[in-house]
C-alpha positions as CSV (number, residue, x, y, z in Angstrom):
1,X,-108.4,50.6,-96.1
2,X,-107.4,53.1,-98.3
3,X,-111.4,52.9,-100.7
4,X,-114.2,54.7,-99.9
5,X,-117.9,54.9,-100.9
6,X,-119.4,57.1,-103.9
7,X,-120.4,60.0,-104.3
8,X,-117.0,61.4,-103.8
9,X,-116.9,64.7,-101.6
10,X,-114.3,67.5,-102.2
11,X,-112.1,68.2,-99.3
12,X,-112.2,71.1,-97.3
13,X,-111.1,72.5,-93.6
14,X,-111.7,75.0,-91.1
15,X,-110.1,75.4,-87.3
16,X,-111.2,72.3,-86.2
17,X,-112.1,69.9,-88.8
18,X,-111.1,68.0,-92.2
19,X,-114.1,67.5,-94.6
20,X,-114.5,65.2,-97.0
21,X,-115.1,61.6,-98.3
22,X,-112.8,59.2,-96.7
23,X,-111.9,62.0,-93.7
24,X,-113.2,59.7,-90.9
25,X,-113.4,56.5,-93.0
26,X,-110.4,55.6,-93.1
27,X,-108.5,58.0,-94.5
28,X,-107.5,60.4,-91.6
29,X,-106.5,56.5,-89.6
30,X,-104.0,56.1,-92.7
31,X,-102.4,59.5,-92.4
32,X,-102.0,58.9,-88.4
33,X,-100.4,56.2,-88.7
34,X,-98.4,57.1,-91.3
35,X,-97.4,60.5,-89.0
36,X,-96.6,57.8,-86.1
37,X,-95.0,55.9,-88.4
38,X,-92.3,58.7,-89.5
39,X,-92.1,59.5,-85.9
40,X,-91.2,56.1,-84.8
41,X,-88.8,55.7,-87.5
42,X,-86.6,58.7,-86.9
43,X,-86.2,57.4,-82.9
44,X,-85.1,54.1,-84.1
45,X,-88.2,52.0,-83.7
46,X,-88.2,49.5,-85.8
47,X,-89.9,45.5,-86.1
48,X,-93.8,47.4,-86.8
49,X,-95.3,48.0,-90.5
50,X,-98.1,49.5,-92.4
51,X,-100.8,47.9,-94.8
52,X,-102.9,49.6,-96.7
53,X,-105.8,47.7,-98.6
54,X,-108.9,48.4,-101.2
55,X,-112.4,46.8,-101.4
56,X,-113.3,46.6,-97.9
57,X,-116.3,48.7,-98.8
58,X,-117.4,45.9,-101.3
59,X,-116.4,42.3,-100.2
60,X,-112.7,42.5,-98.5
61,X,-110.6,42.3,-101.7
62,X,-107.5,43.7,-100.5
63,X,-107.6,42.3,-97.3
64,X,-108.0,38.4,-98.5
65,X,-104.6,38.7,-100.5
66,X,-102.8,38.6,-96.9
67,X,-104.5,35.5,-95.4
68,X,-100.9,33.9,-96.3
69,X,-99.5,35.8,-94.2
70,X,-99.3,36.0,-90.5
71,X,-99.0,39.0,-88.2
72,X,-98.5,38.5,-84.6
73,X,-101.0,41.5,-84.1
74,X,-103.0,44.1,-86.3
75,X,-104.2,47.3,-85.7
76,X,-107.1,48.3,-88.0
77,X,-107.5,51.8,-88.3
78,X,-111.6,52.4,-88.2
79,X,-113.7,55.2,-86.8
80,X,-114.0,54.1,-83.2
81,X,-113.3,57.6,-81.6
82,X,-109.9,56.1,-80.3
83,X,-111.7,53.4,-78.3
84,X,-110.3,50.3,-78.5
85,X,-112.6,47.8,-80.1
86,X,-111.9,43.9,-79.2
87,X,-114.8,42.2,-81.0
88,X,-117.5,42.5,-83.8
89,X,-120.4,41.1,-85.3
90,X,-120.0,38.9,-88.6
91,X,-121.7,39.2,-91.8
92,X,-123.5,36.8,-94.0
93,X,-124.9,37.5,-97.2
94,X,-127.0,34.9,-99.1
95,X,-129.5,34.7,-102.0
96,X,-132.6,32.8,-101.7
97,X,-133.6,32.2,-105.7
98,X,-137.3,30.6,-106.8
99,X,-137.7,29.0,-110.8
100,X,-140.6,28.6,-111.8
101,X,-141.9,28.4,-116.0
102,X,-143.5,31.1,-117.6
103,X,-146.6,31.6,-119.4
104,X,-149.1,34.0,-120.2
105,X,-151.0,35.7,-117.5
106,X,-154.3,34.4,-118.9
107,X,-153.3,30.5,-118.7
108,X,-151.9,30.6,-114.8
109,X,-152.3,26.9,-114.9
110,X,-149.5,26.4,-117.8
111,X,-146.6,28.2,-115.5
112,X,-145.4,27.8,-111.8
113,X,-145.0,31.6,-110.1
114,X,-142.0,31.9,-109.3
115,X,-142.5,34.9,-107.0
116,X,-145.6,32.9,-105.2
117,X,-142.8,30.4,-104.6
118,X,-140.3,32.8,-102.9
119,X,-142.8,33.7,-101.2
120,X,-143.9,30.4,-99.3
121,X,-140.2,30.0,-99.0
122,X,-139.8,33.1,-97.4
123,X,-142.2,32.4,-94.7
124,X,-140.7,29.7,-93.6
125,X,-136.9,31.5,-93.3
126,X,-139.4,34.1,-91.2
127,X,-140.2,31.4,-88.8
128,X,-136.2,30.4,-88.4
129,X,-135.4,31.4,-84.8
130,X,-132.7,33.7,-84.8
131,X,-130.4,34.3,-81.8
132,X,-131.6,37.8,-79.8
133,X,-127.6,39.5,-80.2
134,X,-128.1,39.0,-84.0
135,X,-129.8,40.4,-86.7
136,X,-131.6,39.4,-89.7
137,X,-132.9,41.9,-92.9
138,X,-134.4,41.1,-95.9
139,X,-132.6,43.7,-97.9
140,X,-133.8,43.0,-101.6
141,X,-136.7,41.2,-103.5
142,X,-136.6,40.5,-107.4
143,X,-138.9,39.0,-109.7
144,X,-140.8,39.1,-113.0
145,X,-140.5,40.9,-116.2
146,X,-144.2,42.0,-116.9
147,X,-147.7,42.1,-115.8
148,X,-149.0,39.6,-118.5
149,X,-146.3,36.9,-117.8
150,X,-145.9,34.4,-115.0
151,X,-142.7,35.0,-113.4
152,X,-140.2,33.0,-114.0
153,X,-137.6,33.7,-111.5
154,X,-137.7,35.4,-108.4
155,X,-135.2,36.2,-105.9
156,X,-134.6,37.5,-102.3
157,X,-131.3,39.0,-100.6
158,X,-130.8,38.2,-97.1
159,X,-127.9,40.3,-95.1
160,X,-127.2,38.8,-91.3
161,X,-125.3,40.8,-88.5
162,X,-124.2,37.5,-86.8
163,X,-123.1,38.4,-82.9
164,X,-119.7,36.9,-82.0
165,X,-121.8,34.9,-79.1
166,X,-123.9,33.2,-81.8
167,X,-122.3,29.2,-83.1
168,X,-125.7,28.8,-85.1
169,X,-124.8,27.4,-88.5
170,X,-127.5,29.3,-90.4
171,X,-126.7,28.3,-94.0
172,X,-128.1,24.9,-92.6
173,X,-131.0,26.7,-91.2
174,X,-132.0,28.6,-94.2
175,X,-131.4,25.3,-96.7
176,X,-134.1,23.6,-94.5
177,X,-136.8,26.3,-95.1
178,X,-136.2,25.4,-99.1
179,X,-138.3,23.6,-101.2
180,X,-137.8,21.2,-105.4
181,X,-138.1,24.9,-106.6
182,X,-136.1,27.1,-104.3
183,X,-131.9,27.4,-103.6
184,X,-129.7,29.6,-101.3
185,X,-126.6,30.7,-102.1
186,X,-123.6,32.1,-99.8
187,X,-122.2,36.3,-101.1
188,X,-120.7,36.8,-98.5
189,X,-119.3,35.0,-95.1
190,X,-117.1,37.0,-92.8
191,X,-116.4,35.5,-89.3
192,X,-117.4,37.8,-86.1
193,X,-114.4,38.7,-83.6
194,X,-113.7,38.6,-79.9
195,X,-110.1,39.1,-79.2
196,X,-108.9,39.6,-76.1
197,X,-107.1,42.9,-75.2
198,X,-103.0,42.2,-74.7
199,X,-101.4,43.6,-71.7
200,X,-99.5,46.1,-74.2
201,X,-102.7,47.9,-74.6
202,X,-103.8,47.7,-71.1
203,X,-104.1,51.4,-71.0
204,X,-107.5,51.1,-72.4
205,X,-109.4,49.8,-69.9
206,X,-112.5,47.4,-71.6
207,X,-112.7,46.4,-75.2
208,X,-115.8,47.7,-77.0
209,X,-117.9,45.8,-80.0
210,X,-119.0,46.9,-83.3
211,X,-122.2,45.7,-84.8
212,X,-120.6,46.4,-88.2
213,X,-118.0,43.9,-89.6
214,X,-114.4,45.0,-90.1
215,X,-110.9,43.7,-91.8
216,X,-109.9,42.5,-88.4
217,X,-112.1,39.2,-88.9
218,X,-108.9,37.9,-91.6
219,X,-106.9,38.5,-89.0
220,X,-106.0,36.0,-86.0
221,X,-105.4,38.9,-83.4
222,X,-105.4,42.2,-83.4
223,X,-108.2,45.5,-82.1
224,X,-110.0,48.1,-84.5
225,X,-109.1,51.7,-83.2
226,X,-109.2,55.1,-85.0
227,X,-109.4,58.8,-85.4
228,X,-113.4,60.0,-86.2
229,X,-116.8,59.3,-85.3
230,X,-118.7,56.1,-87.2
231,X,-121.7,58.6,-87.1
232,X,-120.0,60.9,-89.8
233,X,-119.0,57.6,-91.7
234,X,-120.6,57.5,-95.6
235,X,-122.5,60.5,-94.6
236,X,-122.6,63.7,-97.2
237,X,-121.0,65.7,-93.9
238,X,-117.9,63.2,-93.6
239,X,-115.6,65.2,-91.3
240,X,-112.6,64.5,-88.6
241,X,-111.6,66.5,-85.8
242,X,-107.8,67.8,-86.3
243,X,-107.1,67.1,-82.4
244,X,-108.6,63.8,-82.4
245,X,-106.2,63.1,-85.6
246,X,-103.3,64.5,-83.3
247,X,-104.3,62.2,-80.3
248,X,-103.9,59.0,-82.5
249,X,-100.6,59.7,-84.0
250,X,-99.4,59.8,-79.9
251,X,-101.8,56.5,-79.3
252,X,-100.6,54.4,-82.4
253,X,-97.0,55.3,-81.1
254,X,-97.4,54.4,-77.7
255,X,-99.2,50.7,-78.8
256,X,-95.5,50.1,-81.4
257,X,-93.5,51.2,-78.5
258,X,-95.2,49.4,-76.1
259,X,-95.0,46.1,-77.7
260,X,-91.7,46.6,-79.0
261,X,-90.6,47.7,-75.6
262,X,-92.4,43.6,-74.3
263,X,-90.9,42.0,-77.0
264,X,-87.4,43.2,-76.0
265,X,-87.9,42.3,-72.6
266,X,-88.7,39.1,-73.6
């Protein structure tokens, strides 16, 4: 993905690394593989292509546009270090929302408080058990307008890190912990991953997983590898190390040759 995350940060470079916003995420992956790309092209490789999307930071724009479409096998180019990562957690956004009526803070017994109402929702969502590999974060809270109304409205965000071992359905959970005043509502919903590593890449010995949730998840098989360290990801000291961008031009070559090279024999 070719989008990044604000505030932009000018590039720069010195002997050993690139600087700036989209060096490590994703941007030095795209110019690798556009390197190997060139490469492969000029010795007659053919049968391999490049995608490039937008709005992965946000909610996978791009990336939904090719669900029509279907690729024997993806690489997505993320900041793994050149490790070869087989699997990763799913995400699931949702929106608990309370209505109550509003009145004047005086007469409490002519409204319904909304926020009191998240709240008792809430603590029942708190007491949904939650599979240990996962992870669960309330991540926003919203509600009322002053201090001399009874809120109306209230709302919480909920983002889940859902492991790829974990089959809980947990929209159906979290519409149990509801009440007449209370409803849930689905952001976001991408699937978790665990692919198995093809013998064409069996020069990486084990698969790693992400916690995060990548573009591979719209994909039926494929691994996340790239040039740069997730640590230096959205950080104000985004950076890439110039041999490490070097390295994955020769590994994203080797993967198109070595899958072209089974497919031939084949």
């Amino acid at each position: 993905h070719l989008d990044t995350v604000p505030p932009f940060i000018k590039f720069s470079q010195d002997e050993k690394f690139i600087y700036g916003r989209g060096a490590c995420d994703t941007k030095g992956s795209a110019a690798a593989m556009i390197t190997a790309s060139l490469e492969l092209a000029k010795s007659g490789v053919k049968d391999f292509g490049l995608i490039f999307t937008v709005g992965e930071e946000v909610d996978f724009t791009g990336v939904k546009k090719l669900s029509k479409y279907n690729f024997p096998f993806v690489i997505v180019g993320e900041p793994t270090s050149l490790k070869a990562v087989n699997a990763h957690f799913g995400i699931l956004v949702f929106k608990i929302t309370a209505k109550g009526k509003a009145a004047h803070s005086s007469l409490p017994e002519k409204g319904i408080n909304a926020i009191q109402l998240l709240l008792e929702t809430l603590n029942r969502v708190n007491k949904i058990k939650i599979f240990p590999e996962s992870i669960l974060t309330l991540a926003k809270i919203e509600g009322g307008i002053a201090d001399n109304i009874i809120p109306e409205t209230a709302s919480a965000l909920y983002s889940m890190r859902i492991s790829p071992n974990d089959k809980k359905d947990y929209i159906k959970e979290f519409k149990s912990a509801l009440s007449k005043y209370t409803k849930v509502e689905q952001i976001l919903n991408v699937s978790s991953v665990n692919n198995k590593i093809p013998s064409e890449l069996s020069f990486f010995k084990v698969g790693e997983m992400l916690k995060g949730s990548t573009e591979l998840a719209f994909f039926k098989n494929g691994v996340i590898l790239g040039p740069g360290d997730i640590k230096f990801a959205h950080s104000q000291d985004e950076k890439i190390e110039k041999k490490e961008l070097k390295e994955a031009v020769r590994i994203y070559s080797k993967i198109v040759e070595n899958f072209i090279g089974s497919n031939l024999a084949t």
